[in-house]
VOGU-3710 file (C-alpha; in Angstrom, 3 decimals, decimal comma):
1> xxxxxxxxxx> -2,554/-23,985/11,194  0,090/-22,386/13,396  -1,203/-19,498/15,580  1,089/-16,663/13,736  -1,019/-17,424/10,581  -4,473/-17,465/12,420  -3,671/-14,386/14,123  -2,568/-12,588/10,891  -5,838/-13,545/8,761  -7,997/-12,614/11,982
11> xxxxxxxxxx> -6,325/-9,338/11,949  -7,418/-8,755/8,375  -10,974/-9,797/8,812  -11,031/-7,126/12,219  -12,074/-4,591/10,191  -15,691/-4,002/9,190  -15,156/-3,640/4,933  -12,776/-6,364/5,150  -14,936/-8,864/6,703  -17,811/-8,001/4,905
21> xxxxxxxxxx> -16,389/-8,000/1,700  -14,816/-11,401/2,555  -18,102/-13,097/3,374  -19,300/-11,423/0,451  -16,992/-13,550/-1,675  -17,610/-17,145/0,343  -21,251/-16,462/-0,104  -20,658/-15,824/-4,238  -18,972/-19,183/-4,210  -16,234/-20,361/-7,042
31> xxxxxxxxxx> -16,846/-17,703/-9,274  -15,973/-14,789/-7,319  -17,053/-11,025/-8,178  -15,279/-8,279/-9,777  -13,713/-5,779/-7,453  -16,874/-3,507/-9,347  -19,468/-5,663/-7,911  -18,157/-6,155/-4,631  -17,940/-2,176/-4,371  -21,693/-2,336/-5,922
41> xxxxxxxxxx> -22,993/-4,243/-2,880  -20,909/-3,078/-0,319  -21,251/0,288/-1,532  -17,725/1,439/-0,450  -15,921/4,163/-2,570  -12,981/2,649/-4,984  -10,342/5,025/-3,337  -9,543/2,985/-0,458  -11,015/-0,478/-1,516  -8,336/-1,770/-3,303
51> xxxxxxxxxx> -6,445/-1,217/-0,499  -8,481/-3,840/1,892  -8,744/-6,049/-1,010  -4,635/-6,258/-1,337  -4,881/-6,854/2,805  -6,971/-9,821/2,601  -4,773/-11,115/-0,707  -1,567/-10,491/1,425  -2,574/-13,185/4,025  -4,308/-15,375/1,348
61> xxxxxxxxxx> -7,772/-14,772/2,715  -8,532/-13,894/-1,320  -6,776/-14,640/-4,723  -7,196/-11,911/-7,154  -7,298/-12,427/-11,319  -7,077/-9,746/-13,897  -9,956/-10,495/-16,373  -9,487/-7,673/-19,042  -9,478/-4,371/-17,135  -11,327/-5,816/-14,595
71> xxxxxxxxxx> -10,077/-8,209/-11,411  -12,398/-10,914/-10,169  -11,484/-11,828/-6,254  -12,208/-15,485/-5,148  -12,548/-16,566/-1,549  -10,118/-18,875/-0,482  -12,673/-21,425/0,994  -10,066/-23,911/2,478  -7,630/-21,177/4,431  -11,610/-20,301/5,841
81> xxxxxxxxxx> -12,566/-24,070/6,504  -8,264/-23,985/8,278  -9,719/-20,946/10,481  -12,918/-22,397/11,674  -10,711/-25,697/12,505  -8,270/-23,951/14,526  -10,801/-21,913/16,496  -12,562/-25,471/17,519  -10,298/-28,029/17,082  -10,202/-28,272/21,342
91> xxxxxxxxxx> -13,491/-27,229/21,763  -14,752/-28,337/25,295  -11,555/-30,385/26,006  -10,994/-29,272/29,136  -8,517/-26,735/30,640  -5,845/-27,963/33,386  -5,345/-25,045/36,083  -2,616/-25,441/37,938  -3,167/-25,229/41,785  -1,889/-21,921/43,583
101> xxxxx> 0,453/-22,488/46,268  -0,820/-21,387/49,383  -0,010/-18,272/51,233  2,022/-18,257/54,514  0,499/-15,632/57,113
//
């Protein structure tokens, strides 16, 4: 995962509905919830939830599917597992510093 992409999805998840209706949808597993029943748990109002729904679809976070007049939302499990990877792929490796010259009084 390149750093651009990391960035953008962390961006997404910054804000509180976001990331709790994302971890919403990991914890529901492979069959997702309805944009109803994420509302129903959350308890956010439907006038500005579709709009942090669309945010987390934009980056891939979420893949959305019209079932009837309703649209079930599915974590994207493997962009998360990408995530987690990048954040500790060099965990505890070790950080070079590079020595400072020193000063001439």
């Amino acid at each position: 995962m390149v750093t651009d992409d990391a960035a953008k999805c962390f961006g997404e998840l910054g804000h509180l509905n976001r990331l709790e209706a994302y971890r919403l949808l990991v914890k529901a597993g492979p069959g997702g919830l309805t944009v109803g029943e994420i509302q129903q748990h959350l308890g956010v109002p439907k006038s500005t939830f579709s709009h942090h729904l669309d945010r987390l679809a934009q980056v891939g976070l979420i893949t959305q599917q019209r079932e009837g007049r309703s649209i079930r939302c599915f974590a994207d499990c493997d962009l998360m597992s990408e995530l987690v990877s990048y954040l500790a792929d060099e965990c505890c490796t070790g950080v070079t510093v590079a020595a400072e010259p020193e000063s001439v009084i």
